[in-house]
C-alpha positions in Angstrom: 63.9 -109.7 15.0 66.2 -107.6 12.8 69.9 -108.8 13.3 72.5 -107.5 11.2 74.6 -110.9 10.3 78.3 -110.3 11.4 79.8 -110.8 8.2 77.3 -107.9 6.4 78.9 -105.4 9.5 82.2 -103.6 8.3 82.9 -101.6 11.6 84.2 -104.9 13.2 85.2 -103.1 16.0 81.8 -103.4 17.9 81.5 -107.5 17.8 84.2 -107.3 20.4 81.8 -105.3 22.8 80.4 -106.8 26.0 77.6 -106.1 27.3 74.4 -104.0 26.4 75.6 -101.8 24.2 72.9 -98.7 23.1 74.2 -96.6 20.0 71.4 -93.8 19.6 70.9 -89.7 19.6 68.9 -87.7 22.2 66.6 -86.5 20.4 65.8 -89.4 18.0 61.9 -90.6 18.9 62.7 -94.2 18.7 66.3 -93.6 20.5 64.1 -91.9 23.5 61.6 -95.0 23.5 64.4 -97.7 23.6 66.2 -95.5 26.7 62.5 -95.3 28.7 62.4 -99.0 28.2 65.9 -99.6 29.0 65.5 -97.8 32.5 62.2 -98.7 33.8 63.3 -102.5 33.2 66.6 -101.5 35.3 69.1 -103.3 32.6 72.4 -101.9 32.9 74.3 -100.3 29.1 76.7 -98.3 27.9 75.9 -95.1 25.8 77.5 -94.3 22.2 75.5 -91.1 21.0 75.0 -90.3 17.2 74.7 -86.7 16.8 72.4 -87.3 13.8 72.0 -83.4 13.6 75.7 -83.5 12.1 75.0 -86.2 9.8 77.7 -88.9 12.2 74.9 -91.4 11.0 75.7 -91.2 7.9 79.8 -91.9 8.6 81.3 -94.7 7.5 81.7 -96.2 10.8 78.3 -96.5 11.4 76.7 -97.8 8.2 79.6 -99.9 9.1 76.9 -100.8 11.4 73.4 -100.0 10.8 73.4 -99.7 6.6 70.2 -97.9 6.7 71.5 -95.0 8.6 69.0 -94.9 11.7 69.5 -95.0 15.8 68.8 -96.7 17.4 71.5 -100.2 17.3 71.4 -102.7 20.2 75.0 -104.1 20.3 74.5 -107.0 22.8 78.0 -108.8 23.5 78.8 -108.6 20.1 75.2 -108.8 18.1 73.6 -106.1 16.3 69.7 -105.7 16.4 68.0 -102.6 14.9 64.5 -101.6 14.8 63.4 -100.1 18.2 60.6 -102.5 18.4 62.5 -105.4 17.6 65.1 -104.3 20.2 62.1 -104.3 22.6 61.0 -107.4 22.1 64.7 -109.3 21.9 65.0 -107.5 25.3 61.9 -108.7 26.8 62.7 -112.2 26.2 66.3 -111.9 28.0 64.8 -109.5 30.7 61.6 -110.5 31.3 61.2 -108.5 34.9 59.8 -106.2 35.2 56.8 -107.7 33.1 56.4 -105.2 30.1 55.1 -107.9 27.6 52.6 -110.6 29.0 52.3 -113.8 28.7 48.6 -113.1 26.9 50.2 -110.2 25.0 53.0 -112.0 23.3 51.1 -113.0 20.2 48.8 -110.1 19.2 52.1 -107.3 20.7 54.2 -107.8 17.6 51.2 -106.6 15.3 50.8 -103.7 17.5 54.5 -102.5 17.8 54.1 -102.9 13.8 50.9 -100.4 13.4 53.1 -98.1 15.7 56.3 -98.3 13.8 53.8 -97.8 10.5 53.5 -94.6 11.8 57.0 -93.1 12.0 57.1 -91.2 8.3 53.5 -89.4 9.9 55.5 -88.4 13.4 58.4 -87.4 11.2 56.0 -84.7 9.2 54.6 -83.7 12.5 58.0 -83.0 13.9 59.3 -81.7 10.5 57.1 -79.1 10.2 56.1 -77.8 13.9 58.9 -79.0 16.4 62.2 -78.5 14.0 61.0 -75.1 12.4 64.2 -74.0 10.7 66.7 -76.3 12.0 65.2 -79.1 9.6 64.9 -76.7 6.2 68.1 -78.0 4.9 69.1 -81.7 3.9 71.0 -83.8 6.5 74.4 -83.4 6.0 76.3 -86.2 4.6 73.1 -87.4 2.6 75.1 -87.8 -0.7 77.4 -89.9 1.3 74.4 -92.1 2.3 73.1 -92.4 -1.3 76.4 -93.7 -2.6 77.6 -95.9 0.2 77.6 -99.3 -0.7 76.5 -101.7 1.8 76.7 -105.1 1.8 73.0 -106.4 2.4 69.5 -107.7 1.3 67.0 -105.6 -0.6 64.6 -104.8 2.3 67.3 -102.8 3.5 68.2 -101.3 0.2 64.8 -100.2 -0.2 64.6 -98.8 3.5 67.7 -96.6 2.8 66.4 -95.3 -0.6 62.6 -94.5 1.0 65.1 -92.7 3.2 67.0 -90.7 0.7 63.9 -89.9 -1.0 62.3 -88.4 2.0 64.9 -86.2 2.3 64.9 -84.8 -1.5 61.3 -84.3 -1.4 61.6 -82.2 2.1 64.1 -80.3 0.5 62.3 -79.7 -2.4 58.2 -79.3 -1.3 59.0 -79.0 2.4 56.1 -80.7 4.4 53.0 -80.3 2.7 49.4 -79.5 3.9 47.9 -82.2 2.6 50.9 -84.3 4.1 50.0 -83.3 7.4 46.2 -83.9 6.9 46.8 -87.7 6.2 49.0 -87.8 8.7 46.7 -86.3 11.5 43.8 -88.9 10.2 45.8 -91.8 10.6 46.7 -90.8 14.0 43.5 -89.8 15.3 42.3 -93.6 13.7 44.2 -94.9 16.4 43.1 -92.9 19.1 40.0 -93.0 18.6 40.2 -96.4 19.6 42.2 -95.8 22.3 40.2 -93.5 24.2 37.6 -95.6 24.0 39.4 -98.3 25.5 40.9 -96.4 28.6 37.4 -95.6 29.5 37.6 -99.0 31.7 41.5 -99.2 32.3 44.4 -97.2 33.0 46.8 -98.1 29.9 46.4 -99.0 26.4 46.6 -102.8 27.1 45.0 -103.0 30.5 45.6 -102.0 34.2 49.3 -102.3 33.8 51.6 -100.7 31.8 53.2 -102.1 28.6 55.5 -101.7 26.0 52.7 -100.5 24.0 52.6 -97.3 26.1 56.0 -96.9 25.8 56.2 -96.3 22.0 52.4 -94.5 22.0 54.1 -92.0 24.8 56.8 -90.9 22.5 54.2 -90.3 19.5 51.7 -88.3 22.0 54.7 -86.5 23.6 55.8 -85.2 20.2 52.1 -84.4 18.9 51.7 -82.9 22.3 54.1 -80.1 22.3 52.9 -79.5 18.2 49.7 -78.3 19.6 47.3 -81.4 19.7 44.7 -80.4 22.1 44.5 -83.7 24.0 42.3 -82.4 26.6 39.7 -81.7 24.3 39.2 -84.3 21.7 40.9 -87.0 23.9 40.6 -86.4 27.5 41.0 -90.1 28.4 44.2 -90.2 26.3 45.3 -86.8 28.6 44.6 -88.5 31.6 46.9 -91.4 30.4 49.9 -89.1 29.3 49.7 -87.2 32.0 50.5 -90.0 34.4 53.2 -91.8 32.7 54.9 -88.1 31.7 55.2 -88.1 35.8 57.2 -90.4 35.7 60.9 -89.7 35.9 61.6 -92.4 33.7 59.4 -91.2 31.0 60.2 -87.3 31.8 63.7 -86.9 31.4 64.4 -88.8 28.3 62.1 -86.3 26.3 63.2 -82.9 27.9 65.2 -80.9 25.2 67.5 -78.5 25.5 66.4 -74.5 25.8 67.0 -74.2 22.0 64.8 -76.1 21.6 62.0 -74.5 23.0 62.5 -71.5 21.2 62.7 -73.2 18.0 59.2 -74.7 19.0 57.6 -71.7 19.8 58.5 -69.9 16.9 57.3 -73.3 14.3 53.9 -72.9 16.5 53.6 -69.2 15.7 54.1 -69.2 12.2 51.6 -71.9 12.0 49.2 -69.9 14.0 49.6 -66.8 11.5 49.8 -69.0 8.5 46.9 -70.5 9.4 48.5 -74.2 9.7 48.3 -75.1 13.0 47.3 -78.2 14.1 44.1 -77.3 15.0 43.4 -76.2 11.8 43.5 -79.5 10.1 41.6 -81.3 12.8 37.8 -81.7 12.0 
């Protein structure tokens, strides 16, 4: 479990707050995962949004909080967790109904949520280059702020934060690459493969009942989803299985975007389509 230690947080406003506390951004992949989990397990919290599109993430009053600039932060009466899946799991242990981590899945589901979370700089290049279209062509704002803020913490995190602000330069610089988005197609399909095989004989990822596993793999299928995977063709099992947890409310409404947004889309899918970049295009 990531915990930030109270003396390394400079905002010390928050160790005062009771309660579940979620700091996160509505469109942030992992902020939408840790809301899905949050109201399918009916736990009550309080909502501080991060408009991460203006660079507030990079403020001083919240590396005050989180130093390596992401949403989203569990404040729980006072403690700071980060990491989505870490927030998962510290949840599941304090609210263990409804059941989203077994008894039989408690060893082997913290190397799962891991291969997930190894995946976020390949969602990020997805998104990047056919969901954002123009709206991600600039730096964040506030990045030089980032760079230069000096945080009070261990050299994990340092290193986090600079693969962050290195991320950044190179998109500025190259954009997101062909080749970029090749690799990042193969090491999703590596994992689907494997999952459609596996929902041959059961309705989620884990088994018959639904997990936290699902949770995170919706986001990622969500977001490849509306870039133009075809689903229905390579994976119909994985279809199947989107389908029915995109029906639920719970799952549906954290992930709807605003109309911008779909016209931001449609235009990143069409200039893929002429260019010749689509996702279909790099798919064997």
């Amino acid at each position: 479990m990531v915990q930030i230690p109270s003396e390394q947080i400079k905002t010390k406003e928050i160790l005062d707050w009771q309660g579940i506390h979620l700091i996160h951004f509505s469109g942030s992949s992992c902020s939408q995962k840790l809301r899905i989990y949050l109201n399918y397990k009916g736990i009550k919290w309080q909502s501080h949004s991060i408009n991460i599109a203006t660079g507030q993430n990079y403020s001083n009053w919240f590396l005050g909080i989180n130093p390596k600039g992401l949403v989203p932060v569990l404040v729980d009466d006072g403690r700071v967790i980060i990491e989505s899946n870490d927030i998962i799991q510290y949840l599941e242990q304090k609210f263990p109904e409804p059941v989203l981590i077994s008894e039989d899945q408690k060893s082997s589901m913290p190397d799962a949520l891991h291969d997930e979370d190894d995946l976020h700089i390949d969602i990020r290049n997805i998104a990047y280059k056919y969901m954002f279209g123009g709206l991600g062509a600039k730096k964040p704002k506030n990045l030089e702020r980032f760079e230069s803020y000096k945080a009070n913490t261990d050299e994990i995190t340092l290193k986090h934060k600079q693969e962050e602000v290195d991320f950044y330069k190179n998109f500025k610089k190259n954009g997101i690459t062909n080749e970029a988005i090749k690799k990042s197609l193969e090491n999703f399909e590596k994992h689907y493969k494997k999952f459609e095989q596996q929902l041959q004989n059961q309705k989620f990822l884990l088994g018959d009942n639904l997990s936290a596993l699902d949770i995170a793999w919706f986001i990622y299928t969500y977001r490849l989803t509306i870039s133009g995977f075809p689903f229905k063709e390579k994976y119909p099992n994985i279809y199947k299985w989107y389908n029915s947890i995109y029906s639920r409310n719970e799952f549906s409404k954290e992930v709807k975007p605003p109309f911008i947004f779909y016209l931001v889309r449609l235009v990143s899918l069409f200039k893929s389509y002429l260019s010749g970049t689509s996702i279909r295009a790099f798919l064997s």
